[in-house]
C-alpha positions as CSV (number, residue, x, y, z in Angstrom):
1,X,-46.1,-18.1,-14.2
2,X,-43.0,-15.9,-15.0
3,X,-41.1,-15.2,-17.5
4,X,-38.0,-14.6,-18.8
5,X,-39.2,-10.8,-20.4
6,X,-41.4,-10.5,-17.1
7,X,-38.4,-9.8,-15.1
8,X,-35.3,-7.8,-14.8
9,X,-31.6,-8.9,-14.5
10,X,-29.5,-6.4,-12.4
11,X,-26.2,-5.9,-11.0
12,X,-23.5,-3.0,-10.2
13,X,-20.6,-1.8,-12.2
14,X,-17.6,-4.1,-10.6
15,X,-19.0,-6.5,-13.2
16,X,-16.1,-4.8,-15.4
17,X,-17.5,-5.4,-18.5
18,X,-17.1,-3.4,-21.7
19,X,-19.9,-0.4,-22.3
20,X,-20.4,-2.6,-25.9
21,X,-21.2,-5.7,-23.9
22,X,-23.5,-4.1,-21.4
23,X,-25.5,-2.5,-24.2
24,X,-25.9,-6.1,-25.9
25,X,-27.4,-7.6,-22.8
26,X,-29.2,-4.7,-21.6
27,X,-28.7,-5.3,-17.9
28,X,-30.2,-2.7,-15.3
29,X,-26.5,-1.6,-14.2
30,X,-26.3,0.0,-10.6
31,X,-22.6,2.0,-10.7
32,X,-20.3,2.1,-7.5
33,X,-17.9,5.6,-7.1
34,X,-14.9,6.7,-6.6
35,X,-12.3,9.7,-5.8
36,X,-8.8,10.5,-7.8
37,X,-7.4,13.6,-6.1
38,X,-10.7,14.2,-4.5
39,X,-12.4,14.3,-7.4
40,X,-15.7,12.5,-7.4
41,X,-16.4,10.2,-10.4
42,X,-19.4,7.4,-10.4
43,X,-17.6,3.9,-11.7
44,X,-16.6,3.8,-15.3
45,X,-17.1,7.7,-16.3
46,X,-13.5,8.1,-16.9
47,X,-11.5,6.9,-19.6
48,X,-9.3,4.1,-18.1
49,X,-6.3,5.0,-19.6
50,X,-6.5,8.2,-18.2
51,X,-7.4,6.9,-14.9
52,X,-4.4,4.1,-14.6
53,X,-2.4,7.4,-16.0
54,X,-2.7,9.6,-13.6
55,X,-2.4,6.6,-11.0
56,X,0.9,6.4,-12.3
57,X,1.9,9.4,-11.5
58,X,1.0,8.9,-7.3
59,X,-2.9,10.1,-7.8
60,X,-4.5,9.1,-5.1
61,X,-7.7,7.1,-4.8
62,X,-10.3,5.8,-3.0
63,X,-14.0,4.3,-3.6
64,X,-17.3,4.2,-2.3
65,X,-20.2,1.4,-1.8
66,X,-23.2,1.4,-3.4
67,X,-25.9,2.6,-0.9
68,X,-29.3,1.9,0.2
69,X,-31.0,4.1,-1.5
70,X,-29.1,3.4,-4.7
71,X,-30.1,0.1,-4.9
72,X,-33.8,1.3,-3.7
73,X,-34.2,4.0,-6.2
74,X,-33.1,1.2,-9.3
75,X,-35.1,-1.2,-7.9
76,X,-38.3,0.6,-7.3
77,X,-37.9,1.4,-11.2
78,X,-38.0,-1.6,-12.2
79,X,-41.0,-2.9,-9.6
80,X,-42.6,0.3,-10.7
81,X,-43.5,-1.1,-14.3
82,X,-44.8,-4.5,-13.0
83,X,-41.5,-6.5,-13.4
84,X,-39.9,-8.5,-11.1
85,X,-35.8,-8.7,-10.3
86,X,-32.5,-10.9,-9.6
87,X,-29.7,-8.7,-8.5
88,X,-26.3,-10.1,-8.4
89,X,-24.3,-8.1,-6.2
90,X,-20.5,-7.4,-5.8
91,X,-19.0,-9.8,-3.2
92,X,-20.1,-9.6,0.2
93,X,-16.0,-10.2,1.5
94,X,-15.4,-7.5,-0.4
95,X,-17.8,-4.8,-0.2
96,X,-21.4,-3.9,1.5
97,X,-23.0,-3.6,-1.0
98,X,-24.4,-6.6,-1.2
99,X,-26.1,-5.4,2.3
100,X,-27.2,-2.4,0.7
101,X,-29.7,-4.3,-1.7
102,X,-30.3,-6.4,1.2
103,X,-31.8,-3.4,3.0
104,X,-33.5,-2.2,-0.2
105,X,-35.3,-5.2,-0.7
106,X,-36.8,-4.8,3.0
107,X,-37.8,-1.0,2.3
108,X,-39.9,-1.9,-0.7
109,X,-41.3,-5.5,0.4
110,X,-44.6,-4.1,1.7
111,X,-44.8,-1.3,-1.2
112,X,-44.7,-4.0,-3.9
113,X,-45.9,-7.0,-2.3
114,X,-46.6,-8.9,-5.8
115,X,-43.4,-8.5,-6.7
116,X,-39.9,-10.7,-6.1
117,X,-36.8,-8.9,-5.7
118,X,-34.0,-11.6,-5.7
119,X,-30.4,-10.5,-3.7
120,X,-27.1,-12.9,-4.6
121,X,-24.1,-12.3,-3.2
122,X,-22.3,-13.4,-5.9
123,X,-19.3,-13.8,-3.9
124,X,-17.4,-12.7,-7.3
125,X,-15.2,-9.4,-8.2
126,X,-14.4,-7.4,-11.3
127,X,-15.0,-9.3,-14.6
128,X,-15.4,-12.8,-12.5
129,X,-19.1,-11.0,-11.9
130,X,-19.5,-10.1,-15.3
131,X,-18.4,-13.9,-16.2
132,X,-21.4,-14.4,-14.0
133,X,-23.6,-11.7,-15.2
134,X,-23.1,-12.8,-18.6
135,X,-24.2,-16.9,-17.8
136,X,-26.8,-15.8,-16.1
137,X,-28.0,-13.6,-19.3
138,X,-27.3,-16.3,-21.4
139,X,-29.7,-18.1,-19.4
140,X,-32.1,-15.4,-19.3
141,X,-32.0,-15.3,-23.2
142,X,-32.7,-18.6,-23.1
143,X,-36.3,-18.1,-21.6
144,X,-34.8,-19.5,-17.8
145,X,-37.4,-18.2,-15.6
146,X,-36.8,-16.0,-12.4
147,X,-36.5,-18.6,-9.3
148,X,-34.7,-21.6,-11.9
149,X,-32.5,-18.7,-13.0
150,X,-31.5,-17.9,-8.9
151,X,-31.4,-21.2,-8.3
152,X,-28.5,-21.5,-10.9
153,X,-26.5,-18.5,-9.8
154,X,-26.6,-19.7,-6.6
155,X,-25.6,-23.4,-7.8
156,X,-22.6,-22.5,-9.9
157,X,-20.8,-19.4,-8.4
158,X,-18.7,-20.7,-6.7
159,X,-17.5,-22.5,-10.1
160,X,-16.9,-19.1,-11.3
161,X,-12.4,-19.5,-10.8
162,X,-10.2,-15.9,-10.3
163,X,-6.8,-15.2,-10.7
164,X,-4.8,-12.4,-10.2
165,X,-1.3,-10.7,-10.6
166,X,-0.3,-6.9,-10.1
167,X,2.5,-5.7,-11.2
168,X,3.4,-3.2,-8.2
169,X,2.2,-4.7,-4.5
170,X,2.3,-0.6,-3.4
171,X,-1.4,-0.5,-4.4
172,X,-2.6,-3.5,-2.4
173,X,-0.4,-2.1,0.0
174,X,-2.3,1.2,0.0
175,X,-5.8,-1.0,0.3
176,X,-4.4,-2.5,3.3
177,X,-4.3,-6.3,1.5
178,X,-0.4,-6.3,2.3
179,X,2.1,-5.0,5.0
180,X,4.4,-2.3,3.7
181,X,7.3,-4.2,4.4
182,X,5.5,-7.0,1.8
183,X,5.2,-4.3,-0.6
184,X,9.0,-2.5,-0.2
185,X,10.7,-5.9,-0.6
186,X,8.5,-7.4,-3.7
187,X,9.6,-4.1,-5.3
188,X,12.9,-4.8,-4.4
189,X,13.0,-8.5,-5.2
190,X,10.6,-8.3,-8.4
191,X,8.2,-10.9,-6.6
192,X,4.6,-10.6,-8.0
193,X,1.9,-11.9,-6.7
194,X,-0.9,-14.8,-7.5
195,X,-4.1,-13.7,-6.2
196,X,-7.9,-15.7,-6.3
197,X,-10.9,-14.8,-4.6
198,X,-12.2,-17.8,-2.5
199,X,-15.6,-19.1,-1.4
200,X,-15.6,-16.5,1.1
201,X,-15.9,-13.9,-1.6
202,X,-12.4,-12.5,-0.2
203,X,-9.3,-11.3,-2.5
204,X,-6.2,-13.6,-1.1
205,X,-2.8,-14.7,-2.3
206,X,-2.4,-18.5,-3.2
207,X,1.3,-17.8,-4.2
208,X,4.5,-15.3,-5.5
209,X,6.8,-15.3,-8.6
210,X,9.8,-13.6,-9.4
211,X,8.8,-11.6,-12.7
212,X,6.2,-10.5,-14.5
213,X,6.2,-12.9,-17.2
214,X,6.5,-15.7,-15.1
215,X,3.3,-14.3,-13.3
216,X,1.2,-14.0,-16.2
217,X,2.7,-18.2,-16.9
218,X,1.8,-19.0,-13.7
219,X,-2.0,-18.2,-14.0
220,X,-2.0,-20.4,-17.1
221,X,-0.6,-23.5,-15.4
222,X,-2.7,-22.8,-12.6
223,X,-6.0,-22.4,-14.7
224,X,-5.2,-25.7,-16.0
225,X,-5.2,-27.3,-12.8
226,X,-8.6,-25.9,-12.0
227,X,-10.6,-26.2,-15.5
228,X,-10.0,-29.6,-15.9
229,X,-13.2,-30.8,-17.5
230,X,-15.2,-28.3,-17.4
231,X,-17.3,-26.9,-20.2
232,X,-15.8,-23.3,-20.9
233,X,-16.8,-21.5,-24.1
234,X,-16.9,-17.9,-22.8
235,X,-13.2,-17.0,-20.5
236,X,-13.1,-13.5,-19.6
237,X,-9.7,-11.3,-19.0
238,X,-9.7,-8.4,-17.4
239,X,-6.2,-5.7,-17.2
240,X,-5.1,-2.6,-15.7
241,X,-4.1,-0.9,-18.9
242,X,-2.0,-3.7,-20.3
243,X,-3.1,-4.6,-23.4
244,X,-0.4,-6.6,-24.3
245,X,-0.5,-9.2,-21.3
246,X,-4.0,-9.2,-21.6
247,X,-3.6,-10.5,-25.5
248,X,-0.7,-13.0,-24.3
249,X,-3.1,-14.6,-21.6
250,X,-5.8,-14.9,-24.4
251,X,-3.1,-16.6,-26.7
252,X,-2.2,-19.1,-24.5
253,X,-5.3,-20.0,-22.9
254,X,-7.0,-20.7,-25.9
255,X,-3.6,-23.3,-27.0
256,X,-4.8,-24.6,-23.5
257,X,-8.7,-25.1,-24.0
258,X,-9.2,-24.7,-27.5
259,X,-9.2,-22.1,-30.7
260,X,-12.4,-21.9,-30.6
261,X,-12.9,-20.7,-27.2
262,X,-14.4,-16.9,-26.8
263,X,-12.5,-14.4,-24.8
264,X,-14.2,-11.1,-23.4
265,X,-11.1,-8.8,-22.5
266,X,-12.3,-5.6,-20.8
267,X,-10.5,-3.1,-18.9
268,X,-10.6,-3.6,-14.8
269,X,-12.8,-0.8,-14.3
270,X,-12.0,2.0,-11.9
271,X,-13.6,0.7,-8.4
272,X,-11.6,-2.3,-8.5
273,X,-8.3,-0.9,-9.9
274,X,-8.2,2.0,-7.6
275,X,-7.4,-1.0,-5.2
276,X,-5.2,-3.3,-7.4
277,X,-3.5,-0.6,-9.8
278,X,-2.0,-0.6,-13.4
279,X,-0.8,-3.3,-13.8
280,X,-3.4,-5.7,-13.0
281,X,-3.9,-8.6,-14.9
282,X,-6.8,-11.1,-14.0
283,X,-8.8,-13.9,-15.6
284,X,-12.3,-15.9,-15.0
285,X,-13.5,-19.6,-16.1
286,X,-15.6,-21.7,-14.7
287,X,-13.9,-24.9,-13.0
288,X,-14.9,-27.6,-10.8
289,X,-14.0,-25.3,-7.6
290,X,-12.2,-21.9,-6.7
């Protein structure tokens, strides 16, 4: 029977967690790319701040899936040394990549036919992933073997809440989330967004504010209306270079839930904020539904 050291937990880099916490769990993580003024970069190998800088200043940017033989090179790794695997993949509304390991999976079935390599679409993005990724970790620690541990991913993502603001629409404009006109007259008007990602695994608005501080309020009361009961001692926050906001969320979500709550706050890493910008504020709990 398995165990939990007999097997490996995996997923990609739009977990958007910090390099200290990905060290702690050591998770197998597969990295995503990406392109600022044509130059190539793989996901998280360069500095934030410097990324969300230069997007400031009209760099332009765009980003790549992880491929087949990404996912088949990292898994064959792993199968390599006798272990088995649970990938939780980036959300399949949102990315192939989730099809990518699919395809991997069937390229190395008949080379390692002793071994189980476990795909979930985690129907999650950025840090709500890692929120995931983390659980399921927890779980692992715990000595959760491989098919309970699927089995519980599977239950409870979709318990796994997102919100989102941005503070300038012209970068979900630019990922084709928005019209331009959307984009022109929220600039205008101050309007920011409230963004979740539903069961679907897709990125869509639930609402609009006028002002940024009001945003950030508005996740708060919304969180509230969505964590009701539920047991959370681990939130996560994610930001686009905005310290600051991120701070003020944790401050009043913990008044909300309790002082005693842990926070993870972690930048949004560069796959997901060459789509969403500077700017981007975003947190994950788990809550009786999306």
């Amino acid at each position: 029977m398995a165990n939990s050291s007999s097997y490996v937990l995996m997923s990609d880099s739009t977990c958007d967690l910090s390099p200290e916490l990905y060290k702690q769990m050591r998770v197998k993580i597969i990295k995503l790319s990406f392109e600022i003024d044509g130059e190539p970069h793989p996901d998280g190998d360069l500095d934030p701040h410097e990324f969300y800088e230069r997007m400031r200043h009209d760099s332009s940017t765009k980003t790549s899936q992880v491929s087949p033989s990404d996912c088949e090179k990292a898994f064959d790794e792993v199968l390599a040394r006798g272990q088995d695997l649970i990938y939780l993949a980036f959300s399949s509304g949102l990315s192939g990549t989730y099809n990518s390991a699919c395809l991997a999976k069937e390229a190395l079935a008949e080379k390692y036919p002793q071994r189980k390599i476990i795909c979930i679409d985690s129907l999650c993005a950025s840090t709500g992933e890692g929120l995931l990724l983390y659980k399921a970790w927890e779980k692992k620690q715990a000595g959760m073997e491989i098919d309970e541990l699927a089995d519980w991913i599977e239950k409870n993502k979709l318990h796994l809440c997102h919100l989102f603001t941005v503070d300038d629409l012209k970068y979900l404009q630019r990922g084709g989330r928005i019209s331009k006109a959307t984009a022109i007259a929220g600039a205008i008007l101050g309007i920011k967004p409230i963004l979740h990602v539903d069961d679907e695994g897709r990125l869509v608005s639930i609402g609009k504010v006028r002002g940024r501080k009001q945003s950030l309020n508005k996740l708060i009361e919304i969180m509230e209306e969505k964590i009701k009961d539920y047991d959370n001692p681990v939130v996560a926050i994610c930001h686009g270079d905005c310290w600051g906001d991120a701070d003020y969320i944790a401050d009043a979500m913990k008044k909300r839930i309790g002082e005693d709550t842990k926070v993870i706050i972690s930048y949004t890493g560069t796959v997901i904020g060459a789509h969403s910008g500077p700017g981007t504020l975003a947190f994950f709990f788990m809550g009786d539904k999306r």
